[in-house]
N, C-alpha and C positions, 0 to 999 in steps of 0.2 A: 459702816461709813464713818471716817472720821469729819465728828465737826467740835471745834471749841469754843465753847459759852466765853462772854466776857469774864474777864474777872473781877470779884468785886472788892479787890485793896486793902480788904479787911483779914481773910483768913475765914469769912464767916460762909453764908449760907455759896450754896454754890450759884456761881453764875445767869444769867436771864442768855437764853438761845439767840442774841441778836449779834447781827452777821455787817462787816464795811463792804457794802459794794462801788466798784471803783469807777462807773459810767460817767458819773460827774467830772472825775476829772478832767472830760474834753473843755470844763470852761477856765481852764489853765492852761497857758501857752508855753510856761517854762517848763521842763524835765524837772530843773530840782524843786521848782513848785510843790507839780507833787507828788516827788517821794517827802516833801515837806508834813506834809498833808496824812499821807498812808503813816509816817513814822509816828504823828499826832495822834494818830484812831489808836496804834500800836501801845503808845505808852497810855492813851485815855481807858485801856482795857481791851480794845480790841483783838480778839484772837482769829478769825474766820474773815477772811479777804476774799469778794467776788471779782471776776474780772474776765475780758473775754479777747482776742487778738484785737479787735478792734476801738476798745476804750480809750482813752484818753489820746485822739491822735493815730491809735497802733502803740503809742510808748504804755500803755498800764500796767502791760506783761514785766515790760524792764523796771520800771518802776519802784513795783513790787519787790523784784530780785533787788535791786538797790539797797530800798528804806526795809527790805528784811532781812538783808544779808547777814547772817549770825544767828539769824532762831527761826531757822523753816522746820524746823523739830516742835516748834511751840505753835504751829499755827497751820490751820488749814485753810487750803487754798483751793480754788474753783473755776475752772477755765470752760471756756465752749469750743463747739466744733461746730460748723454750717454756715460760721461768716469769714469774710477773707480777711487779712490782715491789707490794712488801708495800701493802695496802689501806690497813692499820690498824698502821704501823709503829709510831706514837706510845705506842699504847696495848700493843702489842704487847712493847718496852721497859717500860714501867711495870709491866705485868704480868711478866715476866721480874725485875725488881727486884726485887718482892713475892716470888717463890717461890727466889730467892738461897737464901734461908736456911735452907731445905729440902734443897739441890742436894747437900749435905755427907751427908747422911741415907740418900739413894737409891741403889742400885746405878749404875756410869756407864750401861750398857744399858738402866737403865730412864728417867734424865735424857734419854737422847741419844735414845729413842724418842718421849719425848716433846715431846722440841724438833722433830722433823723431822716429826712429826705437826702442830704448831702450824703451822708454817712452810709446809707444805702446806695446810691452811686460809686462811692469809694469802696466799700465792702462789700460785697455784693453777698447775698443769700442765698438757703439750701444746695448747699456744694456736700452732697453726704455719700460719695462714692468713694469705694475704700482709698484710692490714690491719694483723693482729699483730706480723707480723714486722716491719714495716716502723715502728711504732709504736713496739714495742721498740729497736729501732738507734738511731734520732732520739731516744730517751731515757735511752740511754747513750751518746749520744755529746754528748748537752748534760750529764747527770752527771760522767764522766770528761773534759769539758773537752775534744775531743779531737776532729780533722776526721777521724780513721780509727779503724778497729780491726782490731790485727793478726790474729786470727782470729777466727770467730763458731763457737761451738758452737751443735748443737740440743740444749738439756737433755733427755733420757730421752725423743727421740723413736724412734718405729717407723718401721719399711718404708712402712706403710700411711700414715702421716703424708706422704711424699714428693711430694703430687699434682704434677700438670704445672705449675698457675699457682702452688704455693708453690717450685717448683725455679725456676721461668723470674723470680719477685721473687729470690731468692737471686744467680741467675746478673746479676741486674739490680743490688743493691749491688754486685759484685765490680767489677764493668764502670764503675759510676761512681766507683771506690777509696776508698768511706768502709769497705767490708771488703775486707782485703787477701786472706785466705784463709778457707773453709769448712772445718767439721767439722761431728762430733760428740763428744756426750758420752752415752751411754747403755751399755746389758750388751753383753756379751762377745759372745752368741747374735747381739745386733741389730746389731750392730757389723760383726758379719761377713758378713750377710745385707745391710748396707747397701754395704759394702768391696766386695760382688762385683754388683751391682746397679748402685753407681751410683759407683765407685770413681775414678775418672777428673773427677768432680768436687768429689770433697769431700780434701782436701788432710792433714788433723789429723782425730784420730781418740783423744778422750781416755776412759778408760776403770780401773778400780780394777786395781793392780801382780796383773800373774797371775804367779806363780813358777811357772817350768818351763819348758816347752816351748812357744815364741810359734806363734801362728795365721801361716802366710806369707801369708794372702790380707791380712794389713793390710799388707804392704810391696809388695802387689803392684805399686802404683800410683808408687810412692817416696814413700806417705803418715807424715805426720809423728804417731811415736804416745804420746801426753802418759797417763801413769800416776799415781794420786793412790794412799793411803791404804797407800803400802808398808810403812809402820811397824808399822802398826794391822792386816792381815793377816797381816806376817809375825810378829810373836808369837804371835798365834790358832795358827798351823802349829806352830810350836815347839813343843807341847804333843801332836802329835798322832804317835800312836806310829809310824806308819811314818816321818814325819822325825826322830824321835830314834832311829832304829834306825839310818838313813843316814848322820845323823853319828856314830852312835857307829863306824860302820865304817868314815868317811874318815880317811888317815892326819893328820890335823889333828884327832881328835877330842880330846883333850882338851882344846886354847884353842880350840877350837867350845863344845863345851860349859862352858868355865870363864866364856867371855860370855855365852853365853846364859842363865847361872843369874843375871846381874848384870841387873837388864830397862834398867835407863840404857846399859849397854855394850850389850845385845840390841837396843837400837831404834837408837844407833849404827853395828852391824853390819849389820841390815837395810836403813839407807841406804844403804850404803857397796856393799852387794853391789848394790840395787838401780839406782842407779849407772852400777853399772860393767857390768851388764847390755848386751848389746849391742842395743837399739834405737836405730834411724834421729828419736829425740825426747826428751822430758824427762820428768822427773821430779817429782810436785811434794810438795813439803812443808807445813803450815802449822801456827800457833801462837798464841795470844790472847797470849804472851809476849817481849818483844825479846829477853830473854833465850837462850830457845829460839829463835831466830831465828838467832843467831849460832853457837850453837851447832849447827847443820846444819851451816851454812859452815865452822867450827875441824874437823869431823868429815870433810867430804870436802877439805879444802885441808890436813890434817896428814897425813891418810895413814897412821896407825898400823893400820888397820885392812884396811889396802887390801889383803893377803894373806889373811885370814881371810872377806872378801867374798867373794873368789874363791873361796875354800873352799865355803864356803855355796851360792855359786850353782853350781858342781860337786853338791854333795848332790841341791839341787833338780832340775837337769837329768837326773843318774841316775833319780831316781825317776820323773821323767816319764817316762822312756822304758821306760819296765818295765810289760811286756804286761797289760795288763788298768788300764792309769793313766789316768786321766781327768779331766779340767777340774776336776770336783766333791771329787775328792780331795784334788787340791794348789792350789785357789784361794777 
């Protein structure tokens, strides 16, 4: 499976595995917004774009093909299958305009439940019958301009989704190389019930950053395993007494803790460690700002932080493995 590391501008060591996923850009109303944006991540290092028919609007697909138009040779790209592309994108933008000016007013959990509830209205899920699937591909691959795609996720599907003729169309792109490699993207639970089921064919295996102790049955296979949302988890954890208990007792606690009080150096460090995490895949980040874009890349190509990651993922490893530790506690 192709996937390409940042680059790091020097010529020197090679690149850190972290990946621009493009979900964000629905809080961008303009088109050339953001291929603004993608083209930002593009020149900040970015070489591995996530994206699925539904992101930014329905436009993430075109987006892409836009702000990459000239180096789809340089850069791998990652699309899903199992959600629709938006019905009512048009209106669905107009309405999101309209409620802007609200967004400042709400708690982020109560905006972000409610965007992924719209969104789910608009795209609807587990569509994994071969007509769909095969619908799907043909219309991201006239979206993103593109005779291939480097991997296909199935968005949040199940076991039971698997039947024979939607596996035998799957194994039927791979074979004519408009998708170069299979995954998924679904829970942790189904991820791994998928891994030992049917593991030997699905290559990528993307899934929200678990701190701690990885599952071995996703590398059973040498499958490639892509982690989103590391940021945005590992603060939640910060907060939760047995991980402040653990750093307060590693010998690095107190620049553990002097970042983690700082939540720009905290979401910093949680890249940095997540990272340097040893999985066999990447990592991915994402931003509605170039700014913040660039800022990933300054954060794993400067290295300030690249001791105090370690630290961290020490903390987290100990507490996994301390008897009675479980998924639920540290993820």
């Amino acid at each position: 499976m192709r996937l390409f590391p940042i680059e790091t501008g020097s010529g020197g060591e090679p690149g850190a595995r972290i990946g621009f996923g493009c979900a964000s850009l629905g809080d961008l109303l303009d088109f050339s917004a953001k291929c603004k944006v993608i083209e930002a991540a593009y020149e900040a290092g970015f070489r591995h774009f996530d994206v699925a028919p539904s992101y930014a609007h329905g436009e993430g697909e075109a987006a892409l093909a836009t702000a990459l138009a000239g180096v789809r040779d340089r850069v791998s790209i990652v699309t899903k299958a199992g959600i629709a592309h938006p019905k009512a994108a048009g209106t669905m933008k107009k309405l999101r305009r309209l409620a802007s000016p609200i967004k400042a007013l709400l708690p982020a959990a109560v905006w972000g439940a409610a965007r992924r509830n719209a969104s789910r209205l608009n795209a609807p899920e587990g569509r994994f019958n071969p007509e769909q699937i095969e619908a799907s591909v043909t219309e991201s691959l006239r979206r993103l301009q593109s005779d291939s795609i480097d991997a296909l996720l199935l968005h949040e599907v199940i076991t039971g989704d698997l039947a024979p003729d939607t596996l035998a169309t799957l194994d039927g792109l791979v074979a004519r190389g408009v998708v170069r490699a299979l995954g998924t993207g679904t829970s942790m639970a189904e991820t791994a019930r998928i891994a030992e089921t049917h593991g030997a064919r699905f290559q990528a295996y993307q899934l929200n950053h678990y701190w701690g102790a990885w599952m071995p049955a996703l590398a059973t296979h040498g499958a490639t395993v892509i982690t989103h949302r590391c940021i945005r988890t590992g603060l939640e954890l910060l907060v939760a007494p047995a991980v402040r208990q653990q750093i307060a007792a590693h010998p690095e606690a107190r620049a553990l803790q002097a970042a983690c009080a700082d939540k720009r150096r905290a979401g910093s460090l949680m890249l940095m460690a997540a990272a340097q995490a040893e999985l066999p895949g990447m990592v991915l980040v994402s931003s509605s700002k170039a700014e913040r874009a660039r800022q990933f890349v300054e954060t794993i190509r400067g290295g300030e932080m690249a001791a105090l990651g370690r630290a961290l993922n020490e903390c987290f490893d100990t507490l996994a493995k301390r008897p009675g530790a479980t998924e639920a506690a540290i993820s």
